[in-house]
N, C-alpha and C positions, 0 to 999 in steps of 0.2 A: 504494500500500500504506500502512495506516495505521501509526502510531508501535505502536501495541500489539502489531501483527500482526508487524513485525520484531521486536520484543523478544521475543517468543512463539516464533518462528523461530531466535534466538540461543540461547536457554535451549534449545532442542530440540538444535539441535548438540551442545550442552553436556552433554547427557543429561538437563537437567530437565526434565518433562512439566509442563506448565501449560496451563491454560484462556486464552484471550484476554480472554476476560470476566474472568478472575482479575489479569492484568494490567493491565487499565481499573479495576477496583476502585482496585488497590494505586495505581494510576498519580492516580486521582483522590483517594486518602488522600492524597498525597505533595504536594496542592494543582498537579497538570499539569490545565490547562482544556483541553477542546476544541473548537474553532469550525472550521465548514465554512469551506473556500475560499470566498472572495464569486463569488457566480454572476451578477454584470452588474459594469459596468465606474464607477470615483466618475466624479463630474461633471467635465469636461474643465475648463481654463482660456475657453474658448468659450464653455460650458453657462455658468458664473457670470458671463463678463461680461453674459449675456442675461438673467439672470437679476435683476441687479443694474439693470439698464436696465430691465427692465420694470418693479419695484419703486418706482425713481426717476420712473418717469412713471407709477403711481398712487401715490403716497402721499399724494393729497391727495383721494383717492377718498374716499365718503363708503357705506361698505361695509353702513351699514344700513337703507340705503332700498330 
């Protein structure tokens, strides 16, 4: 459940009728960002050592031939 959608929910117990949309308005006046949960997982300590090795054995590649 989204943060708007509980506060939407709250205010309704309360007896205030509000929109959700009127709550993401206000919520994003008030400066609250929204960003999606990340949907894949950051690079492990693995992925970087591979990553860091493979860079260390080209860096002396000559990338414009």
């Amino acid at each position: 459940m989204t943060q708007s959608k509980d506060m939407t929910n709250q205010l309704e117990r309360r007896g205030v009728v509000v929109s959700e949309r009127t709550v993401c308005r206000r919520l994003n006046e008030a400066g609250a960002r929204y960003s999606r949960p990340m949907s894949k997982a950051l690079l492990t300590e693995h992925h970087r050592q591979n990553r860091l090795r493979w860079a260390q054995h080209h860096k002396a590649t000559d990338w414009n031939q």
